[in-house]
BALOBA-1460 file (C-alpha; in Angstrom, 3 decimals):
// residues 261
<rec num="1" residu="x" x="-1.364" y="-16.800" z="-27.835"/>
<rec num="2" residu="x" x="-2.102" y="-18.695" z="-24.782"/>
<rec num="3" residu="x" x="1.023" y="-16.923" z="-22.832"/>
<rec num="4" residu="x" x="-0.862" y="-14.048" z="-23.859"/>
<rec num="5" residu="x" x="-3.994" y="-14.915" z="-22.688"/>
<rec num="6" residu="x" x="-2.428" y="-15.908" z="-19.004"/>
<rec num="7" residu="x" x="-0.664" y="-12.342" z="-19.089"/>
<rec num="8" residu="x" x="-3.608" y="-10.866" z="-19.437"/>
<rec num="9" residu="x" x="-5.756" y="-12.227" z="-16.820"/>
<rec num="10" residu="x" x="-2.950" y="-11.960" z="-14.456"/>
<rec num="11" residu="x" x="-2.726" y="-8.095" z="-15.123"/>
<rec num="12" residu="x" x="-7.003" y="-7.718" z="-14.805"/>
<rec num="13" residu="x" x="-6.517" y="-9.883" z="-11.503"/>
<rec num="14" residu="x" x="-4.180" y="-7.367" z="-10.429"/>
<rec num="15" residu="x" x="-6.035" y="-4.406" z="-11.740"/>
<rec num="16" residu="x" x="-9.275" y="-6.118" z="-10.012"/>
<rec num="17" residu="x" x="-7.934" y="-6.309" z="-6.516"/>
<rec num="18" residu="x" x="-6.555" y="-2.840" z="-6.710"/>
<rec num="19" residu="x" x="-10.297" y="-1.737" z="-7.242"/>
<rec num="20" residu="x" x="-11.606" y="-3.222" z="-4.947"/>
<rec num="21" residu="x" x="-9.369" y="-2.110" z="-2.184"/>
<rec num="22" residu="x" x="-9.588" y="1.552" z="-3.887"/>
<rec num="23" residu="x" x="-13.782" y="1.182" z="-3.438"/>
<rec num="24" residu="x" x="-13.224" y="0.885" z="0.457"/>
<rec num="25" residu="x" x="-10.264" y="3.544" z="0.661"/>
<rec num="26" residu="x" x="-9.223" y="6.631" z="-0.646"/>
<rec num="27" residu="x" x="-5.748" y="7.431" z="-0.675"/>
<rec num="28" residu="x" x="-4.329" y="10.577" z="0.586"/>
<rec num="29" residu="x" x="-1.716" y="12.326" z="1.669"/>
<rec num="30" residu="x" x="-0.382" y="10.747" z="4.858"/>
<rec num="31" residu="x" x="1.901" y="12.345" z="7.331"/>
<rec num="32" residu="x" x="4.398" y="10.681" z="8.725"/>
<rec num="33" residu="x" x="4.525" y="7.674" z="6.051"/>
<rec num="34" residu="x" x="7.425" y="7.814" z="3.734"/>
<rec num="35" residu="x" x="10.180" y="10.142" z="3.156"/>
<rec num="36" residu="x" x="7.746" y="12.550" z="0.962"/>
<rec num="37" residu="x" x="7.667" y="15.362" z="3.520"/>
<rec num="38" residu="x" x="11.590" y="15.464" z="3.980"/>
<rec num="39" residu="x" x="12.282" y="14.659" z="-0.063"/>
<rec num="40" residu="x" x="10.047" y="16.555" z="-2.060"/>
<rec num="41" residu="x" x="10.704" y="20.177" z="-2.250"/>
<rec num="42" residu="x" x="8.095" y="22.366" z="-4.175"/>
<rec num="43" residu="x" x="8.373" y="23.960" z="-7.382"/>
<rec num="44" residu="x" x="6.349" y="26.744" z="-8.799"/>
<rec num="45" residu="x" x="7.795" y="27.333" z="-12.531"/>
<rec num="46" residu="x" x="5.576" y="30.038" z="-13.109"/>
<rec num="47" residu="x" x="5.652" y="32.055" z="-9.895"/>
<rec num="48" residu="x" x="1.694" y="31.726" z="-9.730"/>
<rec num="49" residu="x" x="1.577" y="30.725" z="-6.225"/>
<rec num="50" residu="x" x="1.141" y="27.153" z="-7.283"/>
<rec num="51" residu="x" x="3.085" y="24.187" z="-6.704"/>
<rec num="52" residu="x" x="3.709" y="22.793" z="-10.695"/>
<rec num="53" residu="x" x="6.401" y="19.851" z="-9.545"/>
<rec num="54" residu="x" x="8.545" y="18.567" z="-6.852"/>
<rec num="55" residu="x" x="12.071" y="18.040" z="-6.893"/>
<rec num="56" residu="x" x="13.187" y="14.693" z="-5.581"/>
<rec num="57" residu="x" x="16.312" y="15.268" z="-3.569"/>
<rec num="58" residu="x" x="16.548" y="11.471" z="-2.972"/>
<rec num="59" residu="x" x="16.590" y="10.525" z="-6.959"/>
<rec num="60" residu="x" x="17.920" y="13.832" z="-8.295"/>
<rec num="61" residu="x" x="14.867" y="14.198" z="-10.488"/>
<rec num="62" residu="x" x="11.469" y="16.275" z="-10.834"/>
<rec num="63" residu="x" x="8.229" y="14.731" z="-10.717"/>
<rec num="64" residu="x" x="5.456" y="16.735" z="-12.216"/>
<rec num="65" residu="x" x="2.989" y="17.440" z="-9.505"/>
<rec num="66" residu="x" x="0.315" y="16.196" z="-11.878"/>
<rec num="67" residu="x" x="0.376" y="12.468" z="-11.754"/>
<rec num="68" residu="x" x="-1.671" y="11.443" z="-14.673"/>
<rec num="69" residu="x" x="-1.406" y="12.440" z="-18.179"/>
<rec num="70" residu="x" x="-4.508" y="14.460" z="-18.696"/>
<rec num="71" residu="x" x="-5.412" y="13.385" z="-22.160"/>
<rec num="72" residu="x" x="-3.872" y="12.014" z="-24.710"/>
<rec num="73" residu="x" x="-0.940" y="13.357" z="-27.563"/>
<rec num="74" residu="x" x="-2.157" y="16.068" z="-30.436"/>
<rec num="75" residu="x" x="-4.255" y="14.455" z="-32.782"/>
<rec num="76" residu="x" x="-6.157" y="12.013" z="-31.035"/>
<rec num="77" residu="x" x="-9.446" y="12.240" z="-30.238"/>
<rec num="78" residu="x" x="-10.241" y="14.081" z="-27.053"/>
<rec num="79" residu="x" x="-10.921" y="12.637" z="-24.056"/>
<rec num="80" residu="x" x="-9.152" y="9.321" z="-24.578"/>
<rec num="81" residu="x" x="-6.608" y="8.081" z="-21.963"/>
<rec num="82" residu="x" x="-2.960" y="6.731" z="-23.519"/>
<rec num="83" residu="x" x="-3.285" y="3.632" z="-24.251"/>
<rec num="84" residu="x" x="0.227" y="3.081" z="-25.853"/>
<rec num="85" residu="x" x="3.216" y="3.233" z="-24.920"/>
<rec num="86" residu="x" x="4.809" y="5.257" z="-27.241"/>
<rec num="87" residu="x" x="1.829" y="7.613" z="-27.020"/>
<rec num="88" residu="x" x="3.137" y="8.477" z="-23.561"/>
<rec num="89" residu="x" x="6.351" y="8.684" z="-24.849"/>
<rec num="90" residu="x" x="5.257" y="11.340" z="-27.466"/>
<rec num="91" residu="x" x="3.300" y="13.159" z="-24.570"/>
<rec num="92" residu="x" x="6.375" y="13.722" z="-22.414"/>
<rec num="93" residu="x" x="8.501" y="14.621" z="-25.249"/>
<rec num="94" residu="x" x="6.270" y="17.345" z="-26.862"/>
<rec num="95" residu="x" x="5.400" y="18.320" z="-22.715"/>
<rec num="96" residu="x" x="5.798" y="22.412" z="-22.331"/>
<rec num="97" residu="x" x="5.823" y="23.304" z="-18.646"/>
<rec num="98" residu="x" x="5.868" y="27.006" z="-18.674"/>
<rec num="99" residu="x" x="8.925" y="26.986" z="-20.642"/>
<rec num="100" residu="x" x="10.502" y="23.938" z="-18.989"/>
<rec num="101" residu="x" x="10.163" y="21.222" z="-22.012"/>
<rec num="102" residu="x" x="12.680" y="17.969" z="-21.721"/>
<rec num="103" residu="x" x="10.310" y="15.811" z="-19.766"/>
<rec num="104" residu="x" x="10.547" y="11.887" z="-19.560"/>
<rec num="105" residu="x" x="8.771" y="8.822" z="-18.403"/>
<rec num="106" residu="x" x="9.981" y="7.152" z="-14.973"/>
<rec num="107" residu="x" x="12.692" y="4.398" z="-15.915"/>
<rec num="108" residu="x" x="13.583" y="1.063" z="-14.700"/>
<rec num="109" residu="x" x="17.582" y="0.303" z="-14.326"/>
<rec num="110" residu="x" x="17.465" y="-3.269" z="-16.565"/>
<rec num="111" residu="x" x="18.842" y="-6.323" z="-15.465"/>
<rec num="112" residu="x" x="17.980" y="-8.731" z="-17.838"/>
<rec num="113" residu="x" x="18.297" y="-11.684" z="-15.030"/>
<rec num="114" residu="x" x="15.325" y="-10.454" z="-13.540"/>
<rec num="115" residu="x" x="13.057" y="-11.040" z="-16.601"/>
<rec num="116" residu="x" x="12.615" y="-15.024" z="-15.313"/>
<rec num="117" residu="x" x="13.098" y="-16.006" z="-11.845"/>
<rec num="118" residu="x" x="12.674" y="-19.586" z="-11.450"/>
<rec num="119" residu="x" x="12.001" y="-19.808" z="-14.460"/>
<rec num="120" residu="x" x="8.338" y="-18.199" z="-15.023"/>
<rec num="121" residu="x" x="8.346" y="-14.809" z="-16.869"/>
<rec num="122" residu="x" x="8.208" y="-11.673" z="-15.527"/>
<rec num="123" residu="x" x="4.807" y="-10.886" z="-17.287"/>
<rec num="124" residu="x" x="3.434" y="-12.749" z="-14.994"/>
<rec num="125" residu="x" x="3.942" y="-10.138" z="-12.067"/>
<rec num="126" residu="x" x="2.083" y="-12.747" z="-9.253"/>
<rec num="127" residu="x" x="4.814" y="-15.425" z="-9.796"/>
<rec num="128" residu="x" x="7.645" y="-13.571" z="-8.547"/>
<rec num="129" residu="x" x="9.121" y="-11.540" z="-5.076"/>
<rec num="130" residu="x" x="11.593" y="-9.376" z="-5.153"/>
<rec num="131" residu="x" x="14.046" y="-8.431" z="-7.581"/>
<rec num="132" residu="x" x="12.823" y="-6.160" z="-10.281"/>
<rec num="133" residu="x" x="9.651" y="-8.276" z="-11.417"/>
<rec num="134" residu="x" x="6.592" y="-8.814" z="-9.516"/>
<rec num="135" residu="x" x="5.367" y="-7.555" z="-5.409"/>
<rec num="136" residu="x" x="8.234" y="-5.691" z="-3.060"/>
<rec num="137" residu="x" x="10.388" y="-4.788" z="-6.343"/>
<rec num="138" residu="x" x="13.772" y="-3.123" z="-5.863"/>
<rec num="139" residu="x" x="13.562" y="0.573" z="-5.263"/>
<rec num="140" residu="x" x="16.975" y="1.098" z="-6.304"/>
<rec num="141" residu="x" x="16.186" y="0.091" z="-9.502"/>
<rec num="142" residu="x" x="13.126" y="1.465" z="-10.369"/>
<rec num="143" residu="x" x="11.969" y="5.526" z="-9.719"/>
<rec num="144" residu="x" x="8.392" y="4.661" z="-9.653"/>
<rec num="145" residu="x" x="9.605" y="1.834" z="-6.915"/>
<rec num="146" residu="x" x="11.210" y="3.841" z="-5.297"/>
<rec num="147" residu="x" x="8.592" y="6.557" z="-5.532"/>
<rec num="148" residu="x" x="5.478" y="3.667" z="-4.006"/>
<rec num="149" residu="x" x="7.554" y="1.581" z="-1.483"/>
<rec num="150" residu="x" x="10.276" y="4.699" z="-0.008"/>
<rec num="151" residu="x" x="8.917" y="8.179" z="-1.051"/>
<rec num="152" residu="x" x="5.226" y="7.265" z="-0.014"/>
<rec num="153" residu="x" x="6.323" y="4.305" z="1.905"/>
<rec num="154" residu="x" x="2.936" y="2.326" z="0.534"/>
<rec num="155" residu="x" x="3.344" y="-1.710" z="0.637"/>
<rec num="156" residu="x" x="2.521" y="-4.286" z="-1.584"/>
<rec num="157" residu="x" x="-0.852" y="-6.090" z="-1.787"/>
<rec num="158" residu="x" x="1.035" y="-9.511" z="-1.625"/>
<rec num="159" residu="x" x="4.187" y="-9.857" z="0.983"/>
<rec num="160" residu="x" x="7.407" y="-11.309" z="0.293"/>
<rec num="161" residu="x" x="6.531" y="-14.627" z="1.607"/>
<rec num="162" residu="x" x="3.506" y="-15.027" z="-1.180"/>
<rec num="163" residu="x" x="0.617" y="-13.606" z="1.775"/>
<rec num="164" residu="x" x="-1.691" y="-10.855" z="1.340"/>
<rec num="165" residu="x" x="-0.791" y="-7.994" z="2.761"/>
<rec num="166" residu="x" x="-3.560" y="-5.954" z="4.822"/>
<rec num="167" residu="x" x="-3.447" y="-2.200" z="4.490"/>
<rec num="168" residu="x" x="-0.978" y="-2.795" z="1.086"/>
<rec num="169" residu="x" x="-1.874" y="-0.275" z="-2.186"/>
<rec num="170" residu="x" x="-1.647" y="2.963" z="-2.778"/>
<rec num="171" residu="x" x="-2.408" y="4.280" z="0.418"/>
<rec num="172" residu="x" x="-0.446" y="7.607" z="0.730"/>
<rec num="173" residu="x" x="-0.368" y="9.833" z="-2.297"/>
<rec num="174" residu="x" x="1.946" y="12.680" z="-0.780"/>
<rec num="175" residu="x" x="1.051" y="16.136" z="-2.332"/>
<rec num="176" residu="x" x="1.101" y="14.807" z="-5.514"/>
<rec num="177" residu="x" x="-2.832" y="15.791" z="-7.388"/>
<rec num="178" residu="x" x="-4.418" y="12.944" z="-9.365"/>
<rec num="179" residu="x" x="-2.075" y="10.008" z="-8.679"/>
<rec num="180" residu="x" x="-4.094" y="7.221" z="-9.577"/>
<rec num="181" residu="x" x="-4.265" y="3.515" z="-8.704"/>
<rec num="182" residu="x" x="-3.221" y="2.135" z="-12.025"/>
<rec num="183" residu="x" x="-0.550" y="0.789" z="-14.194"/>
<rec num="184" residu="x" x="1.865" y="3.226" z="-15.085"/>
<rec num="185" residu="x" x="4.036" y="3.287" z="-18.111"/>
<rec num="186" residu="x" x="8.132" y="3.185" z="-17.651"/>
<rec num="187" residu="x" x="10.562" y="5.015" z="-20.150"/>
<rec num="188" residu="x" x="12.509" y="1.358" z="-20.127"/>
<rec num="189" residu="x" x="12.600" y="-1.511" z="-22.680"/>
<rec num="190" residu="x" x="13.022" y="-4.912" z="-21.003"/>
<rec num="191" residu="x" x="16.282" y="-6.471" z="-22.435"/>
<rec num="192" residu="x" x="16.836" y="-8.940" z="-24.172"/>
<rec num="193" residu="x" x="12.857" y="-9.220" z="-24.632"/>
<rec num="194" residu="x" x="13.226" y="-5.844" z="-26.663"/>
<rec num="195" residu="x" x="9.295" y="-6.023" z="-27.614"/>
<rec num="196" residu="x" x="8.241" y="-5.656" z="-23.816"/>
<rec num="197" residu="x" x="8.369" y="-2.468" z="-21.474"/>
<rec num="198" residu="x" x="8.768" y="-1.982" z="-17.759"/>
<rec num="199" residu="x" x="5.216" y="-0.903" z="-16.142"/>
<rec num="200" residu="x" x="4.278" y="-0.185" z="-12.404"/>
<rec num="201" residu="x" x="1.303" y="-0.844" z="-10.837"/>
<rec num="202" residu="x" x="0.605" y="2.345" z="-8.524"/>
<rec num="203" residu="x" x="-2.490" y="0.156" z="-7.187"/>
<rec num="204" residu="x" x="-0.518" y="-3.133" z="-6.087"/>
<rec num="205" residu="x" x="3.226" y="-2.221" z="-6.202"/>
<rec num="206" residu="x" x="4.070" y="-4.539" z="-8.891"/>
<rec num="207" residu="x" x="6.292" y="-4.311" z="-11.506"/>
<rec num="208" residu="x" x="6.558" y="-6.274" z="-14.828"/>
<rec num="209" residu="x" x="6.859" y="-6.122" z="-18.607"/>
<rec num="210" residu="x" x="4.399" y="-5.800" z="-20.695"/>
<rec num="211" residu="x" x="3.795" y="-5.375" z="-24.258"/>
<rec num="212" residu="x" x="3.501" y="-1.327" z="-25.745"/>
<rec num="213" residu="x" x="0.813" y="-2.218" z="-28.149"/>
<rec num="214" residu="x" x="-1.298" y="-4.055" z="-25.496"/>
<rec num="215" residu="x" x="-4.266" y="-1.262" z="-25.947"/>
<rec num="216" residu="x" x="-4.836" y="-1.215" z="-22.518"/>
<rec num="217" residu="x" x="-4.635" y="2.636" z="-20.799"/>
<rec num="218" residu="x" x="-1.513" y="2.740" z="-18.508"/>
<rec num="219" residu="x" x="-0.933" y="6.573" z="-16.419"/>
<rec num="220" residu="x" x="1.978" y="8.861" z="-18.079"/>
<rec num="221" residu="x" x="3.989" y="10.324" z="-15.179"/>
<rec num="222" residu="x" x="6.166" y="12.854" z="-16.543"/>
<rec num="223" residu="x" x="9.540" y="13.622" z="-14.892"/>
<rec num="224" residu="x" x="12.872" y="15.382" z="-15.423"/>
<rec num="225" residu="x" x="16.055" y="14.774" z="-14.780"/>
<rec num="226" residu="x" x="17.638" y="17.425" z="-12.139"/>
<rec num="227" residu="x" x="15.859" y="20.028" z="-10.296"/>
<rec num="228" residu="x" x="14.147" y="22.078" z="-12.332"/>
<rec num="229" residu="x" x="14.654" y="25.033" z="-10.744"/>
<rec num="230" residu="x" x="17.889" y="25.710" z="-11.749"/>
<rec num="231" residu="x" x="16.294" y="26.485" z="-15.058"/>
<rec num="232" residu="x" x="13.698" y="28.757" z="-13.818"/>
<rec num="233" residu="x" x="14.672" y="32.436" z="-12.785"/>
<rec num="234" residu="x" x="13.435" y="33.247" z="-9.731"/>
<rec num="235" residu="x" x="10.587" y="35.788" z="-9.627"/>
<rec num="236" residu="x" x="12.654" y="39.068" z="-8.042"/>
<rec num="237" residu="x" x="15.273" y="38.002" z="-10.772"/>
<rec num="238" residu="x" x="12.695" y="38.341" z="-13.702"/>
<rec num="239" residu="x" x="11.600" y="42.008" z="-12.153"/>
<rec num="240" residu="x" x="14.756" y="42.851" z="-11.521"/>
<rec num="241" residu="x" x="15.996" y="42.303" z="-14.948"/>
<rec num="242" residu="x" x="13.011" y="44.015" z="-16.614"/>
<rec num="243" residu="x" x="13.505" y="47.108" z="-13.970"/>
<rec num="244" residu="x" x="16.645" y="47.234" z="-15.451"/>
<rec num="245" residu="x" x="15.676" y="47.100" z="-18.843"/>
<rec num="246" residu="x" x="13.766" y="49.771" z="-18.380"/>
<rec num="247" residu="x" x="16.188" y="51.894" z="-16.769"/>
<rec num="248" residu="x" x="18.561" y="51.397" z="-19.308"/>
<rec num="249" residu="x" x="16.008" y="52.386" z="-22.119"/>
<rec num="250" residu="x" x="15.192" y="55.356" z="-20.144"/>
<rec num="251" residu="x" x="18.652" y="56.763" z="-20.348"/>
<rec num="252" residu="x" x="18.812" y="55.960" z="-23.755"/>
<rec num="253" residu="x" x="15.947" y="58.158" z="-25.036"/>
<rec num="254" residu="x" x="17.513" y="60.993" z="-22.614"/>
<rec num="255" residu="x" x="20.900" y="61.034" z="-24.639"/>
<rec num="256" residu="x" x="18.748" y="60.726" z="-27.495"/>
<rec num="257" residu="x" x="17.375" y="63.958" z="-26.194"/>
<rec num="258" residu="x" x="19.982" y="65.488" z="-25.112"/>
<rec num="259" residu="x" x="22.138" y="65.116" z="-28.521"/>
<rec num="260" residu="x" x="19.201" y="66.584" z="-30.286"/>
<rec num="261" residu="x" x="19.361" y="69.821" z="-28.604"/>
């Protein structure tokens, strides 16, 4: 209970320091910062003129272009944010994009070494550089890593020497709409501490475990594996094949014609 107590407060310190940075700064989409403008390519599923992901050419994967889940799955009461982790789960499995269904939460590649370092846990995210757990985690490992600290090329709030970092958060949101600065839910189980998860914080660029049933509301970031395109016709292909479909049903009512004579 007490573990539980400290994992809390170190999480609200977290959350805390993120707001307050957030109340001086908005983030935005910054040129020049990151790979975003060289890595993300834009998708519009439904040929509407806007962008409804972006294909990652770095990660091989599609981030939806809306960062934040924007309620909660069927059957709960409207308006509440996910608080659970396996609500976001049943969110990006029941997601319908235009067609495109299949969707996922971000994961974390596990390496169970990196869930105590020096020996303190990695739910305590403050104790630790490096690695998977805690500030400056491993992009490699991690898409939503990889995402804050290459994509967007935001820094930590805390250094790798244990300093805080001026002009660390989330900074640079790219051209993704509503990315927030909050904990984010992973697809990942922590192994061999089955009962935790992997979580990001989009508003310090930490990383740690956490408990699903914590009750506290994390962001759902849904993404798909591949580029999503290759499963969307392009629009002159979708007239072309109903100008054709209506050609050959034309013809078809002529011989129908033409044998009734």
């Amino acid at each position: 209970i007490m573990f539980q107590h400290l994992r809390h407060a170190v999480q609200f310190a977290i959350l805390a320091c993120g707001a307050a940075w957030v109340s001086g700064v908005h983030a935005a989409a910054i040129p020049g910062q990151g790979t975003w403008e060289s890595t993300l390519q834009a998708r519009d599923i439904d040929h509407d003129g806007k962008v409804d992901a972006y294909y990652d050419t770095s990660l091989n994967i599609t981030w939806l272009a809306d960062a934040y889940a924007d309620g909660p799955p069927a059957g709960f009461p409207p308006g509440r944010p996910i608080r659970f982790w396996s609500e976001a789960h049943e969110w990006t499995y029941n997601l319908n994009v235009d067609g495109i269904t299949g969707w996922r939460l971000p994961t974390v590649i596990n390496d169970p070494s990196a869930l105590t370092l020096g020996g303190r846990s990695c739910a305590d995210p403050a104790s630790t550089m490096g690695s998977l757990c805690g500030f400056n985690s491993d992009p490699s490992q991690s898409e939503l890593a990889h995402m804050f600290y290459v994509t967007l090329g935001n820094q930590a709030l805390v250094s790798t020497s244990g300093e805080s970092q001026p002009g660390g958060g989330l900074s640079n949101t790219g051209p993704f709409s509503d990315l927030r600065p909050d904990w984010y839910w992973t697809e990942t189980r922590a192994n061999p501490v089955g009962k935790y998860v992997w979580m990001f914080a989009m508003n310090s660029g930490a990383q740690f475990v956490t408990d699903p049933m914590d009750g506290i509301p994390y962001g759902a970031w849904a993404v798909h594996d591949g580029d999503i395109a290759a499963a969307v016709p392009e629009a002159d292909t979708v007239l072309l094949a109903a100008s054709g479909a209506l050609v050959m049903a034309a013809w078809a009512r002529t011989r129908r014609r033409r044998g009734s004579v």
